[in-house]
N, C-alpha and C positions, 0 to 999 in steps of 0.2 A: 574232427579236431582231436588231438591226441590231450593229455593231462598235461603235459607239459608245455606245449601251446598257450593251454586257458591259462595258465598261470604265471605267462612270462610276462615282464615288466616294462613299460616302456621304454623307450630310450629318443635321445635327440635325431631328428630325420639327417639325412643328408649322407653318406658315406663321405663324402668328402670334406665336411662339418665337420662332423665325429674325425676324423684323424687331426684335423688344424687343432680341435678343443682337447685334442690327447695327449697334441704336441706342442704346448703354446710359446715354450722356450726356442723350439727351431722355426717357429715362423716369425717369430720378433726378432732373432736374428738376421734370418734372410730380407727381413725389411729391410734390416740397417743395412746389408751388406747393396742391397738395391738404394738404398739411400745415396751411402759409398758413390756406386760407380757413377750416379748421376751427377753428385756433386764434381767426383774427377772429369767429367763430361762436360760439363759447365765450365769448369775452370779451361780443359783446354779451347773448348771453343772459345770463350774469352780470348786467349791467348792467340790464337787462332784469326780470329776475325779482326783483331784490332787493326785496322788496316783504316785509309784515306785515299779516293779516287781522284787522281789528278789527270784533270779535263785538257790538262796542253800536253801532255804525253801520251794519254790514256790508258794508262795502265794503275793501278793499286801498290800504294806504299806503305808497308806492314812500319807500325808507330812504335812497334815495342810493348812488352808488359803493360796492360791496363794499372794504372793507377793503384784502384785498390790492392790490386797480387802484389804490388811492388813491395819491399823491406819497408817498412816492420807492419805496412797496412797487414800483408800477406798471413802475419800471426793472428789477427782477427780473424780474419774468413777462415784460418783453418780451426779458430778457437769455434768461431760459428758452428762450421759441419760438424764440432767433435758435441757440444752442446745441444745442438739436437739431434744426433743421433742419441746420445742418453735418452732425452724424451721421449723419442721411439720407444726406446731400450723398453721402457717401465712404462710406456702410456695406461698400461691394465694396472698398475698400484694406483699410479699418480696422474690420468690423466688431465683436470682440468690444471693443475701446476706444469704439467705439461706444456700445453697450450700457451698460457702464461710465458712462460720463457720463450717459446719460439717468436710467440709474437714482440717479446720487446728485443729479442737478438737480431732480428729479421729487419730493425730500421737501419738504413743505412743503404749504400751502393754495393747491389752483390751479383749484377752483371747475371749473365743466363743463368746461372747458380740459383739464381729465382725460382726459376722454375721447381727445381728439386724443393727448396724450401718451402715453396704451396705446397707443393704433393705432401709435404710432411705435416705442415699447418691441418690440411686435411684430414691428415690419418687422425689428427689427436682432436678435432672437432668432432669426428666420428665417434672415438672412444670412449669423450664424456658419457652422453647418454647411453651408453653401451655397458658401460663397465658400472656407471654409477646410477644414475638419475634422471628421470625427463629435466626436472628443474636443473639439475645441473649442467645440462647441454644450452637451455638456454639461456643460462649465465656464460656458459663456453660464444656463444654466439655473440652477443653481447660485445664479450669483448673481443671479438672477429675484427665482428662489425667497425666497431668504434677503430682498433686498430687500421683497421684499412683505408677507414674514411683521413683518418689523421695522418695515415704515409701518402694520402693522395690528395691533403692539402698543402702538405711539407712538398711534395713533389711541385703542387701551383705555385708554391710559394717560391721555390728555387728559379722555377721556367718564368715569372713575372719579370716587369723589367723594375719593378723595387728588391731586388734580391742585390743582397749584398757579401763581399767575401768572406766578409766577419761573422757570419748570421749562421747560428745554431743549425740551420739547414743543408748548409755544407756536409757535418756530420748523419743528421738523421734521414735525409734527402735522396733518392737516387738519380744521378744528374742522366741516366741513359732511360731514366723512363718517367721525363719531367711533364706535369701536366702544363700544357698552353693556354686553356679557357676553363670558364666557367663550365660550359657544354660539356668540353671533355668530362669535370672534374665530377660532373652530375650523370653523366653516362658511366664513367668508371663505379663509381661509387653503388649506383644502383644492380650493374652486372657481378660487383665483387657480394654483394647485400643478399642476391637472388642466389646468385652460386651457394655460399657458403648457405645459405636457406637451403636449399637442396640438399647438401651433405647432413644438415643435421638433421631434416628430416627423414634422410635414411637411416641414421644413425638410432634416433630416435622409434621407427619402427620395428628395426631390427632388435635394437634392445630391448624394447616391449614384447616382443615377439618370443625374444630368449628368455626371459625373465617368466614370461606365461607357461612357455615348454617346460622349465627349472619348477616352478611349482606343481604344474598338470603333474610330473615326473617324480616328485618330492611326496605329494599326495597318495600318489602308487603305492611307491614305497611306504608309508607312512599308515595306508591301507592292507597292505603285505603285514605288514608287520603287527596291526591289530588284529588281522585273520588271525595268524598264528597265535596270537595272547591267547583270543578266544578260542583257539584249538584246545590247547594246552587249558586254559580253565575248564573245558567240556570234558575233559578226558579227565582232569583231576576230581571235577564234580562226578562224574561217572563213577571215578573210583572210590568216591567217597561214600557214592547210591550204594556201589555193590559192597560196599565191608558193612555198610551196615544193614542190608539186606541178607549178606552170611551169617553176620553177628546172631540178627533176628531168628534166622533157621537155626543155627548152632546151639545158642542160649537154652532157647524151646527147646527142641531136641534132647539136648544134651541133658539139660535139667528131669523132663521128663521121663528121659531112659533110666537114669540114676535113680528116678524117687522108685518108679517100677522096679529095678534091679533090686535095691535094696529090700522094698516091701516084699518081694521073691524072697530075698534069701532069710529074713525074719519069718516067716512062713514055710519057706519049703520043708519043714520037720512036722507041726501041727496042721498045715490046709495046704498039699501040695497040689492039689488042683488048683488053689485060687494062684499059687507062687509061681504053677507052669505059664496059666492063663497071663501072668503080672508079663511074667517072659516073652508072651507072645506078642501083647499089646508094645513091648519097650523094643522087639526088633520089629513089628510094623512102622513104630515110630522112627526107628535109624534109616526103615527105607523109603520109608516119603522124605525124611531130610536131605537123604542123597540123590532121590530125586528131582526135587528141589534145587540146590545145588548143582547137578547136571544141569540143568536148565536153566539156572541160572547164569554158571560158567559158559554154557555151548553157544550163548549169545556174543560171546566175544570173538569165537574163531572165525576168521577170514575166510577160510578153504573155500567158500559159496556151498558149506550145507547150510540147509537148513534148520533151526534151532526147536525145538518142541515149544511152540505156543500154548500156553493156558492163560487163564484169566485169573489175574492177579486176585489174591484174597480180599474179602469187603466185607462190610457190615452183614449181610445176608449170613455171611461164613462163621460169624460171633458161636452160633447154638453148638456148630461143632465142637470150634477150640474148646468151651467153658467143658463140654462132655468130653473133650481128652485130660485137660487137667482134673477134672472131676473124679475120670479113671485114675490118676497119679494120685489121688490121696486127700484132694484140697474139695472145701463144703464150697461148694461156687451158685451164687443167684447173680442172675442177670434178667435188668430191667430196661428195657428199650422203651422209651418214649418219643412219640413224632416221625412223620414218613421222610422216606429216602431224600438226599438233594440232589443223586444222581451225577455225583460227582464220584469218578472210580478213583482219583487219585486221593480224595480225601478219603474215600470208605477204607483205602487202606490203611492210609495214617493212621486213622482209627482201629482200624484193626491191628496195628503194630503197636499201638498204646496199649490196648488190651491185653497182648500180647508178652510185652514188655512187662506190665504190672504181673500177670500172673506167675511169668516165670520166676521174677523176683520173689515173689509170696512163696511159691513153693524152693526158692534157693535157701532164703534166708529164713520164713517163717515153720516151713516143713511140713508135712503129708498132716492132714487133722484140720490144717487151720480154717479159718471160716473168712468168704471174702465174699462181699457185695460189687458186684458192678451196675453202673450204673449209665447210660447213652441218651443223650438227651438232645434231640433234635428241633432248631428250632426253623425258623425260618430266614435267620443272617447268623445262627453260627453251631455249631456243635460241642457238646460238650460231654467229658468221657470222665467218669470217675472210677479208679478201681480201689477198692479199701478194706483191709484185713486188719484185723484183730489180734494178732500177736498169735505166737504157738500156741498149739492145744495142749491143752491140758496131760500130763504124760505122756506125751508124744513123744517119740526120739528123735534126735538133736536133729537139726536142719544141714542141709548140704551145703557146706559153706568154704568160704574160700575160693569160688569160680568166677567170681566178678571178675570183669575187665575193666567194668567202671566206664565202658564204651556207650549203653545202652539210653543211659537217661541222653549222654550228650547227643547221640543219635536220635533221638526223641525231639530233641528240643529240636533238630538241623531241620527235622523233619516238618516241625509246627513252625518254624520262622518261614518256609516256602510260601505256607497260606494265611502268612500274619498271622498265627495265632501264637501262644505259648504254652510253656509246662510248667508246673510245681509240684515236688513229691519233697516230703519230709516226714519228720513221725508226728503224732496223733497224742497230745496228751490224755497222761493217763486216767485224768479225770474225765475226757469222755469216751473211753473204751479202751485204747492203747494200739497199738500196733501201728499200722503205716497206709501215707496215703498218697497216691498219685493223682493228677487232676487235670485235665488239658481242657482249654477251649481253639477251636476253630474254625473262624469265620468261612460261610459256604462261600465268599466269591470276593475276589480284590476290594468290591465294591462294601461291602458288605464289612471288611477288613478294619473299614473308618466309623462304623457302628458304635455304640457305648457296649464297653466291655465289661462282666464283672469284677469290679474290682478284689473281688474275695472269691475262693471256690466257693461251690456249692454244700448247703450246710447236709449232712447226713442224717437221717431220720433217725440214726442212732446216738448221734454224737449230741451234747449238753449244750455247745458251742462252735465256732467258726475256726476255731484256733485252730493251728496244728502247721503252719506253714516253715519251712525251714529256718 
């Protein structure tokens, strides 16, 4: 099955469906135009058959124009056919008004023309439930029914022998298809009841039928259309992983080439062995970043290579970093408390917090300064403190102006995945000074709804809890 197969959309069965529901203006037409010819059909057979058999000649003597066709009856019948052909016309806006109109134009004497005017009664007792409603079809029927039964007591009513010429009957009566008995009146009645039961109960299935298809189909589409949302937020989330996964390489990197470079070039006159050494350590650092980066990047290309797998950084990988920034300049202890939870996506986070904080210490507080970390593992949640003291003492000015101001937000996007949070802010001066970052993160969803501290954790250096943004 090709890609494009899996992903085409349903559509309504039928080839021949599909063109009437593509074309719905040319088949409402050609009804009426089949309307049309049946009713000119009717008329001339009227015309046509009006004839009387006489037994002493034997032959048939044509009477003349039927009654009704005659001046001015003749303006009705044709007001009739033009009145229900409208109905046709619009049976899909308006059918149960539809309906309605045919049935009260349709009393009266309208000779084989009948015919054509069931067929059309039909069409629009079909379209109720079709176009609108179960309940509305059998309100359509309803009043079928009740219609029919009342043109075929009007019709008893004419053929009895209490029928009079004065009698409202006359008008709404057909005198060529008067009923004679009760029998008759209750055989018709029940054949017209059955019938018209039958047309809406097709109507009625067909229109549940389309109406199921129109949602199955609606649904598709509606499913189409949330894949692609969630495409499109995978790919934006994606992109949002990888900037602040550059960010993280970049920051680092970047920061600690600079403190190296500089501490080289402050030295390469009095200790050019330590400046060459400073040099060596700050281009190992630019080529694990670009490292890094390659492999980051190579994960995106399509081609079908393959991309350099390694195992993302984690708490294990902490003694490293604190010993690369250590080599850049900055006094680093780190104190790990509690075993692993064996979560790789959180050892990262944590490792990117870590990360995070030291590069800043060394952007903004500069090579000299003194930082305590601190990891404190428990058993529903984690918790990461990194805290520096402000510049050393005669130290030279700190690298500054390289923020992006990316980093903490990246932090926090990072700590909202496993319900946890971040706060970094500075550190009054009354208990040490400088600045502090502080994250906790619950090990597991579950663990997410646990009681949280409501305050960081206080520092063995610090007078007080203060220090929150």
């Amino acid at each position: 099955m090709t890609p494009d197969a899996e992903v085409r959309l349903p559509r309504p069965p039928g080839v021949i469906r599909r063109a009437f529901a593509a074309h719905p203006r040319a088949v409402d037409i050609t009804i009426v135009v089949w309307y049309f010819i049946g009713s000119a059909l009717g008329f001339t057979l009227d015309i046509a058959t009006s004839t009387t058999w006489d037994e002493a000649t034997g032959s048939s003597t044509w009477e003349g124009v039927p009654a009704h066709l005659m001046w001015p009856w003749v303006l009705i019948a044709i007001l009739r056919v033009l009145i229900i052909a409208a109905a046709l016309l619009f049976r899909r806006r308006f059918p149960l008004v539809g309906l309605i109109v045919i049935v009260v134009v349709t009393f009266g004497e309208q000779g084989i023309q009948a015919l054509a005017n069931g067929v059309a009664l039909m069409f629009l007792l079909y379209a109720v439930p079709v176009y609108r409603s179960v309940a509305a079809g059998w309100v359509a029927y309803g009043i079928a029914v009740a219609a029919s039964l009342l043109q075929s007591a009007l019709s008893f009513w004419r053929g009895s022998a209490n029928f009079e010429a004065t009698s409202p009957a006359n008008l709404l009566a057909a005198e060529s298809s008067s009923v004679q008995s009760i029998g008759e009146l209750i055989t018709i009645s029940i054949i017209s009841a059955v019938w018209l039961l039958a047309i809406l109960m097709l109507g009625i299935n067909l229109g549940n039928r389309r109406r199921y298809i129109a949602a199955v189909i609606d649904r598709a589409h509606q499913l189409a259309r949330e894949r692609d949302q969630l495409a499109q937020l995978a790919v934006a989330e994606e992109r949002s992983r990888i900037a602040r996964e550059m960010h993280d390489i970049v920051a680092h990197s970047v920061s600690v080439m600079i403190a190296l470079s500089e501490g080289a070039a402050r030295a390469s006159e009095r200790a050019p062995e330590a400046a060459a050494d400073a040099m060596r350590r700050s281009a190992e650092t630019g080529r694990t970043a670009l490292a890094e980066m390659r492999r980051l990047l190579g994960a995106l290309h399509s081609s079908g290579e393959e991309a350099d797998l390694l195992p993302q950084p984690g708490v294990e990988d902490l003694p490293q970093l604190v010993e690369g920034f250590s080599k850049a300049g900055l006094l680093v202890t780190l104190d790990v408390q509690g075993s692993a939870a064996g979560d790789r996506g959180q050892d990262l986070a944590v490792y990117r917090v870590v990360q995070e904080g030291l590069t800043n210490v060394l952007r903004y507080a500069g090579t000299g300064a003194r930082v305590r970390v601190a990891l404190d593992r428990e058993a529903d949640r984690t918790t990461v403190l990194v805290r520096d003291y402000g510049p050393a003492p005669g130290a030279p000015p700190p690298v500054a102006g390289l923020g992006s101001g990316r980093g903490l937000a990246g932090l926090a996007e990072r700590a909202r995945v496993f319900g946890g949070k971040i706060e970094s802010g500075p550190v009054p001066a009354g208990s040490g000074g400088g600045w502090r970052l502080w994250a906790v993160l619950p090990v597991s969803a579950a663990a997410s709804g646990a009681d949280e501290p409501s305050t960081p954790p206080r520092d063995s250096s610090e007078r007080s809890p203060d220090g929150n943004r």
